[in-house]
C-alpha positions as CSV (number, residue, x, y, z in Angstrom):
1,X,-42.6,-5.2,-38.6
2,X,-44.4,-7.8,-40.2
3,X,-47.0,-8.6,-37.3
4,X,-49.1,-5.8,-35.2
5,X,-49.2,-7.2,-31.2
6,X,-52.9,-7.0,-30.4
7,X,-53.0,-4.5,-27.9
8,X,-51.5,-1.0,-27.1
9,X,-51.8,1.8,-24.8
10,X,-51.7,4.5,-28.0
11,X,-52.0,4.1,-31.4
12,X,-50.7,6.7,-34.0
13,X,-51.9,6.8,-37.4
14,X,-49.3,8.5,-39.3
15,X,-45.7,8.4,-39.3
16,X,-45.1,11.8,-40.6
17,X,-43.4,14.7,-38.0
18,X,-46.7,14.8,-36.2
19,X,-47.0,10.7,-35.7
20,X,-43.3,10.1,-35.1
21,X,-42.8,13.2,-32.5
22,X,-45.4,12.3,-30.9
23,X,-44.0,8.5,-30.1
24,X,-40.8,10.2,-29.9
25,X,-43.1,12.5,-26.4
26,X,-45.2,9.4,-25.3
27,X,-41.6,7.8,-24.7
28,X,-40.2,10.4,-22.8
29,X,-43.3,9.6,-20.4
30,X,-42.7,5.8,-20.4
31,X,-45.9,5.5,-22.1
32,X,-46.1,2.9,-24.7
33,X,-47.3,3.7,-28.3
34,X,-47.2,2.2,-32.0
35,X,-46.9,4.1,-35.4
36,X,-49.0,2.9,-38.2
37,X,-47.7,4.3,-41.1
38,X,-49.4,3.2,-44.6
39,X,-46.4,4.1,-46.9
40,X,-43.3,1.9,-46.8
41,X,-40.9,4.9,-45.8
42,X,-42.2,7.8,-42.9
43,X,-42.6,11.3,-44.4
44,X,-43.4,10.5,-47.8
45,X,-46.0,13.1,-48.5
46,X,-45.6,16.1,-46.2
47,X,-42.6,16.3,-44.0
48,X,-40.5,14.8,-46.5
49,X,-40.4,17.6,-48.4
50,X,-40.5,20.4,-45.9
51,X,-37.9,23.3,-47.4
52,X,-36.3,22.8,-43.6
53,X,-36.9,26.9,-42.6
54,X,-36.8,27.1,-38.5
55,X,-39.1,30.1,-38.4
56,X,-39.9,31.2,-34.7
57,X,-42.1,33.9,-35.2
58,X,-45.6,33.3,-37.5
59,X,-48.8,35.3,-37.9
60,X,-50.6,34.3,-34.3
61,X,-49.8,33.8,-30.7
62,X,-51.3,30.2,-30.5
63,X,-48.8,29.2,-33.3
64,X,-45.8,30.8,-32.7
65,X,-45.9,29.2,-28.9
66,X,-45.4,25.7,-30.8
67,X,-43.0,27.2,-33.1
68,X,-40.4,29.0,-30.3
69,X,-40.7,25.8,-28.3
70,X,-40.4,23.5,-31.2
71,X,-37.0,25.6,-31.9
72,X,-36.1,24.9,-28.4
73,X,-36.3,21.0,-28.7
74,X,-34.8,20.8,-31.5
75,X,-31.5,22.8,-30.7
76,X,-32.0,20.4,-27.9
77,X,-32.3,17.2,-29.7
78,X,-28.8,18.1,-31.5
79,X,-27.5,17.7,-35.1
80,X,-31.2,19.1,-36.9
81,X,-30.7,22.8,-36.1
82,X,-28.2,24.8,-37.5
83,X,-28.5,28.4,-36.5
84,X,-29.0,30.6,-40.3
85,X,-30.5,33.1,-39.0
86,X,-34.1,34.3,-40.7
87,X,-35.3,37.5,-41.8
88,X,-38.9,38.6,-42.4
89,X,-40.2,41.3,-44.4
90,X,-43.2,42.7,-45.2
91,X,-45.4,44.8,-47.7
92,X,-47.3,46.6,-44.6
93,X,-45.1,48.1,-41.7
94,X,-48.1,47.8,-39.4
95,X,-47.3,43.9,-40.1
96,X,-43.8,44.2,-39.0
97,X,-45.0,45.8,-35.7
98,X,-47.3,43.2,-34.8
99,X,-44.1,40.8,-34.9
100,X,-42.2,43.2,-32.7
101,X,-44.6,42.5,-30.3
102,X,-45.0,39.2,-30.4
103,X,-41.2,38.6,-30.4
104,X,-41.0,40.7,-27.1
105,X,-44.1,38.3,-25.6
106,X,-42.3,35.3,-26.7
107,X,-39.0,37.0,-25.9
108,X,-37.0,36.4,-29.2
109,X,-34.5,38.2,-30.1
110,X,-35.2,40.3,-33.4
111,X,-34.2,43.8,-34.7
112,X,-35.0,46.1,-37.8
113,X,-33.0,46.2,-40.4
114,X,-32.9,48.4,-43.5
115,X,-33.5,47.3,-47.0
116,X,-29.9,48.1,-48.1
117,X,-29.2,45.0,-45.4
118,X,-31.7,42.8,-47.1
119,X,-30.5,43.3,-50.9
120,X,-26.4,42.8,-49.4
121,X,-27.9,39.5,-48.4
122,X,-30.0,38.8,-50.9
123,X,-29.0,41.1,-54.0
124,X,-30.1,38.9,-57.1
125,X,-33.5,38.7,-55.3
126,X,-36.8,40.0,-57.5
127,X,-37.7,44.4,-57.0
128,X,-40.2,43.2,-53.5
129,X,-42.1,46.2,-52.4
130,X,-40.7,46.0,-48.3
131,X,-42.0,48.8,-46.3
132,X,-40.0,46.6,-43.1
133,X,-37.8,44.1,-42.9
134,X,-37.0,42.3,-39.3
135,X,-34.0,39.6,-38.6
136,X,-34.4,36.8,-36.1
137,X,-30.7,36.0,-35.5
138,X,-31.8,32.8,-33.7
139,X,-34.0,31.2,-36.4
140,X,-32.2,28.6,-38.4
141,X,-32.3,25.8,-41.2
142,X,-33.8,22.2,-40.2
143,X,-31.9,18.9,-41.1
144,X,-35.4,17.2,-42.5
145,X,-34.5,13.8,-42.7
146,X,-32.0,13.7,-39.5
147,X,-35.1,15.1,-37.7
148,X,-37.2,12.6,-38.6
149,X,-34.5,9.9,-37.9
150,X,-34.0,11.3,-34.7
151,X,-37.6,11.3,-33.7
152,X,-38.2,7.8,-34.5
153,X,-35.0,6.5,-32.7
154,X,-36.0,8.3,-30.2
155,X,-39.1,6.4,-29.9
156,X,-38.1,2.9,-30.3
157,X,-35.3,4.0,-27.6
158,X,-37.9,4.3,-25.4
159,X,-40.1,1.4,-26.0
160,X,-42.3,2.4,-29.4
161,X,-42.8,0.4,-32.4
162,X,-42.8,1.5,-36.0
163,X,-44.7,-0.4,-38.2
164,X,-44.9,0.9,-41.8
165,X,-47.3,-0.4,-44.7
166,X,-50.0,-0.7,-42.0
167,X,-52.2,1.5,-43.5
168,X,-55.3,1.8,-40.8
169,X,-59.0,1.5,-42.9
170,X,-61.4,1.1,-40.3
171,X,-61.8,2.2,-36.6
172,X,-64.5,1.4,-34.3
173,X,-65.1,2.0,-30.6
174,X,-64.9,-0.9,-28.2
175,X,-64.9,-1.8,-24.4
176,X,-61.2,-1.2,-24.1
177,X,-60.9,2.5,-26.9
178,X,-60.8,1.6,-30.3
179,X,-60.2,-1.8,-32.7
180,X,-58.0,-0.4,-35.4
181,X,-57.9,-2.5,-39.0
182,X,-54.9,-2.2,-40.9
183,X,-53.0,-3.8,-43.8
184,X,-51.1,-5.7,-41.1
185,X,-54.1,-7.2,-38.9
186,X,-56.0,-5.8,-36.3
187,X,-54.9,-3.7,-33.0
188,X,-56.6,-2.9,-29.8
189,X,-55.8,0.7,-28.3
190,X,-56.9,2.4,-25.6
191,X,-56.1,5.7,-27.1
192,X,-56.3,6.3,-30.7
193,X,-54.0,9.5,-32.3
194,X,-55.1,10.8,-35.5
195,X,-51.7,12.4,-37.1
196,X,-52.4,11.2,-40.6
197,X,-52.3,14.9,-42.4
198,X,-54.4,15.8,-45.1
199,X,-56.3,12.4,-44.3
200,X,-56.8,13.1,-40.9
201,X,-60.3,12.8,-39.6
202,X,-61.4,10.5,-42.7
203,X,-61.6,7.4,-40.7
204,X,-64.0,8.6,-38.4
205,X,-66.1,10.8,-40.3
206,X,-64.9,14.0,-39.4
207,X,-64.8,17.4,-41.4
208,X,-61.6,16.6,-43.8
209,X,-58.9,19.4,-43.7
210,X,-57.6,21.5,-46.6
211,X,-54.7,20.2,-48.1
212,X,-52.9,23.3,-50.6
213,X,-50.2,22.4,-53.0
214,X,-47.4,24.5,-52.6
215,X,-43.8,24.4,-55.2
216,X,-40.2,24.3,-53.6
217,X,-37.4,24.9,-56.5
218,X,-33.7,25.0,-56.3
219,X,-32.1,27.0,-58.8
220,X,-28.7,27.7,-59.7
221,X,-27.3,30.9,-58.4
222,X,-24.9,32.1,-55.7
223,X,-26.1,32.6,-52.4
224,X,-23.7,35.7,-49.9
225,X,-21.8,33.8,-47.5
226,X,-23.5,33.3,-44.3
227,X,-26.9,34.7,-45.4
228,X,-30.0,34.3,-43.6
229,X,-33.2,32.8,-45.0
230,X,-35.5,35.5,-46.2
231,X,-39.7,35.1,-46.2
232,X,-41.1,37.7,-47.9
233,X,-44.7,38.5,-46.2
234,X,-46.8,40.4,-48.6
235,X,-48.7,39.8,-52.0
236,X,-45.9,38.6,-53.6
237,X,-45.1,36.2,-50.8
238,X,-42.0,34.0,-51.8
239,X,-39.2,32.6,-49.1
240,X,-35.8,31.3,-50.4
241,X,-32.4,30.0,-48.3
242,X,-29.3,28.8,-49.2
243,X,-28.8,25.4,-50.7
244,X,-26.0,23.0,-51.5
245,X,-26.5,23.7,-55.3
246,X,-27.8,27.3,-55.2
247,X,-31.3,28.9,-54.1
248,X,-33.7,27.4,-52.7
249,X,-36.9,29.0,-53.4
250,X,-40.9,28.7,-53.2
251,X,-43.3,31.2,-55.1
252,X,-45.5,30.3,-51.7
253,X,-48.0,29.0,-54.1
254,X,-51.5,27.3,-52.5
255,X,-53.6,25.6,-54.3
256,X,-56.6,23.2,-53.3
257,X,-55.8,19.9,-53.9
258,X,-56.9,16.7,-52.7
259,X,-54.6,14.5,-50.2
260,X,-52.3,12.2,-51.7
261,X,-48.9,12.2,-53.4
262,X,-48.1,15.8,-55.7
263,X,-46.1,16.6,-59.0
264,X,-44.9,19.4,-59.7
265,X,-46.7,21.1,-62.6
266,X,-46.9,24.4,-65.4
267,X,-49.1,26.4,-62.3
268,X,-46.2,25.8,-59.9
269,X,-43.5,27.1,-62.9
270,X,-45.7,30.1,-63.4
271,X,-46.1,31.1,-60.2
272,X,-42.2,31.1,-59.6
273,X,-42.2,32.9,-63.2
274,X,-44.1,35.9,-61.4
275,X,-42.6,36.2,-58.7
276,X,-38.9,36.3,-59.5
277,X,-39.7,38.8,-62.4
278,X,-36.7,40.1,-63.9
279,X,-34.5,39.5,-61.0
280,X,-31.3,38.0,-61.9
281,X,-32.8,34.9,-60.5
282,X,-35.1,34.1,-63.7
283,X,-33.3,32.8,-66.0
284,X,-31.3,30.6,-63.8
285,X,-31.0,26.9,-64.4
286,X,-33.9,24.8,-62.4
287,X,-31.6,22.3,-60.4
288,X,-34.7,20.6,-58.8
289,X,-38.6,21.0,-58.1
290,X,-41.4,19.0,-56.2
291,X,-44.3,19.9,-54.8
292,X,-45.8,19.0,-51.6
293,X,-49.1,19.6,-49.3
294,X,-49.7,21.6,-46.2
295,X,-53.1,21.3,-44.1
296,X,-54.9,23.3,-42.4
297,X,-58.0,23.2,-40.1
298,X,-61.4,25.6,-41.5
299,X,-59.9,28.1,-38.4
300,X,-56.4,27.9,-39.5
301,X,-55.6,26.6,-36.2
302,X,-53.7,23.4,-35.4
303,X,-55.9,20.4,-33.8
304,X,-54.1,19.1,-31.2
305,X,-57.0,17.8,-28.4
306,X,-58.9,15.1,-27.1
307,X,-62.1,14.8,-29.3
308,X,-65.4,15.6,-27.6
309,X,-67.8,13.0,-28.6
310,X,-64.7,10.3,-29.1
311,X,-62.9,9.9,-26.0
312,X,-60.6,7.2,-27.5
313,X,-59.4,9.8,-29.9
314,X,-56.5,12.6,-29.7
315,X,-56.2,15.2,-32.6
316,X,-52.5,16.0,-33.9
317,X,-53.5,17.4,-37.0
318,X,-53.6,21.0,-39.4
319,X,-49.8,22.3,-38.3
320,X,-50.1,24.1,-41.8
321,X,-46.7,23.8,-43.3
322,X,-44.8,24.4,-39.8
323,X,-44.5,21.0,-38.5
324,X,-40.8,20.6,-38.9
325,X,-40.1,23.5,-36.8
326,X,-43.4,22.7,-34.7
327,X,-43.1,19.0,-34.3
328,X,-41.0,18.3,-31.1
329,X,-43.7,20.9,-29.1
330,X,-46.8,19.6,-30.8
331,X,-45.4,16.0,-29.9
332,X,-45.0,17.6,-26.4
333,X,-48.7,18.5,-26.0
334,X,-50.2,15.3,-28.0
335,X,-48.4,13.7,-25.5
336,X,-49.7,15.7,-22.7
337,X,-53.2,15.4,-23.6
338,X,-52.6,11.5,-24.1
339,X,-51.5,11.0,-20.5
340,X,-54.4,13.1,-19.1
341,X,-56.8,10.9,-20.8
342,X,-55.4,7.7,-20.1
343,X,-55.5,8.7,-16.4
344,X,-58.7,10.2,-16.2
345,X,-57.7,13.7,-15.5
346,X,-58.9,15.5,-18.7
347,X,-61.7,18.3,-17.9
C-alpha cells in the first residue's frame, strides 16, 4: 500500500500477532480496520521469533483464559496447530497443584506423570531438580509464520487493509478520535489500537512497558519420537521441543532491554551454558540462535481495554511472551471492546 485512505473506523498500530489478530476479530464483526505496521515485513521483532509452544496452562487465571481459548481458535483456524503434547514440571510440588486446579477450572485435560516418564522423553536433558511433573496431552506446537499469514488473510478477507512501512509518529485527538501521522500520510480514526509491543504507549505518553531479552537455540541432538515439549518451571527454568534439525531450546533468559531489534549475544550463550550443565546436550553443535523481546505490563498483566482518559484508544498490549498461543482470544476481546466503544455501550 502505497497511499493511507483518509479515514477509518479503527486504526491498529502494529502488525505483530496482537495488530494482525485483531484485524483478523474486527473482520469477523464486519468492522472495518487498517494495520500500520512500520517495518516492511509483519512480526519482525516479537512474534517472528516466537519458539511456536501452545502452552494452555500458565501461572494465573486471567492468563490462562486467553491462553485455552487462544488454543481453541487456533485448532479452529486449521494448519497452525499440531497437537505435541506439553509437559510441565516443577521444582516445588505445591506449584504443580496449583496447575491441577487450574486445569480442572479451565477443564484441560492433564495428568501426573513420573520422572522416569520425563527422562524416556527427554533423556539427554540437564540433572533438573523436579519434585512434579504434569502432561497436557492437548497442548501443541504453533506454525509461527502460517499463523501470522493466516491472520492477515483473514483480515483482508474481510475488508482490512495492511499497510506496512507506515510507521505512526504522532497521534492527537480530534472531533472524529484521533489524526494518526505516519510514514505514509495522515489518517483519521475513530478508534485508535495501540498493539505496537515493547513501544506501546510511547505515542501517547503512557508508562512504557518492560521489554526482556530472552535466547532461543537449536542444537543438534536427537529428539524421542513423538515427544512432548517440556518447560521446566523452577530456578533453572529452560523449555525445549523438537525441531527439524534437533532441540530446540531457551535457557528462559530475561533481561532488560530496550525495544527494538535484538542479537544474540555471550550472556544469552552463558545462560544456556548453565543450564544444560553436563547433560549430553552441551557439547552439541549450535545449529541456530536469535534472540527476541517479550513485554510485560508493571502488574504482569496483559492490557487489553479501552483507556480511561483517551476514549479514542484500545490497549492490546503486554501478552508477555504468550501471544502466539494467546493471539486469536486477545484479538477476540480487542475486538469486543472496539465494538462497545464505537457503539457507545462501554461502562
Amino acid at each position: 500500500m502505497s497511499e493511507l485512505p483518509a479515514t477509518t473506523d479503527v486504526a491498529i498500530i502494529g502488525g505483530g500477532f496482537a495488530g494482525a489478530a485483531t484485524a483478523w476479530a474486527l473482520a469477523r464483526r464486519g468492522i472495518a480496520s487498517i494495520v500500520l505496521e512500520r517495518e516492511a515485513e509483519l512480526g519482525k521483532f516479537a512474534s517472528g521469533r516466537s519458539a511456536g509452544l501452545g502452552r494452555q496452562l500458565v501461572d494465573d487465571d486471567e492468563t490462562t483464559a486467553l491462553t485455552v481459548r487462544g488454543a481453541q481458535l487456533l485448532r479452529e483456524l486449521g494448519g497452525v496447530w499440531r497437537e505435541s503434547g506439553g509437559v510441565l514440571t516443577f521444582d516445588n510440588a505445591v506449584d504443580a497443584d496449583a496447575y491441577l486446579d487450574r486445569a480442572k477450572r479451565f477443564s484441560v485435560a492433564i495428568e501426573q506423570v513420573a520422572t522416569s516418564a520425563v527422562a524416556s522423553w527427554w533423556p539427554h536433558l540437564p540433572d533438573l531438580s523436579i519434585a512434579a511433573a504434569l502432561h497436557v496431552p492437548s497442548d501443541g506446537v504453533i506454525d509461527i509464520a502460517g499463523l501470522l499469514a493466516a491472520l492477515v488473510a483473514g483480515a483482508e478477507a474481510g475488508g482490512a487493509q495492511i499497510a506496512r512501512s507506515a510507521g505512526v509518529t504522532a497521534i492527537e485527538p480530534d472531533s472524529v478520535g484521533a489524526r494518526l501521522t505516519t510514514a505514509l500520510g495522515e489518517l483519521e480514526a475513530r478508534i485508535v489500537v495501540d498493539a505496537s509491543g515493547a513501544w506501546a504507549g510511547r505515542l501517547v505518553g503512557a508508562p512504557p512497558l518492560v521489554a526482556l531479552k530472552r535466547h532461543v537455540y537449536v542444537v543438534s541432538g536427537g529428539v524421542v519420537d513423538r515427544a512432548p515439549w517440556l518447560w521446566h518451571l523452577g530456578e533453572q527454568e529452560l523449555y525445549v521441543r523438537g525441531a527439524a534439525d534437533g532441540v530446540l531450546i531457551s535457557p528462559c533468559d530475561g533481561v532488560p532491554v530496550a525495544a527494538g531489534h535484538q542479537e544474540a549475544d555471550a550472556e544469552g550463550d552463558a545462560a544456556l551454558a548453565t543450564r544444560l550443565g553436563n547433560s549430553t546436550l552441551a557439547g552439541a553443535k549450535v545449529l541456530g540462535r536469535w534472540a527476541c523481546q517479550r513485554c510485560f505490563t508493571p502488574d504482569l498483566r496483559m492490557r487489553i481495554v479501552s483507556d480511561r482518559t483517551r476514549p479514542w484508544l484500545v490497549w492490546a498490549a503486554g501478552l508477555g511472551g504468550h501471544g502466539a498461543t494467546a493471539a486469536t482470544a486477545v484479538g477476540e476481546r480487542v475486538a469486543d471492546v472496539v465494538f462497545q466503544t464505537l457503539n457507545g455501550t462501554l461502562a
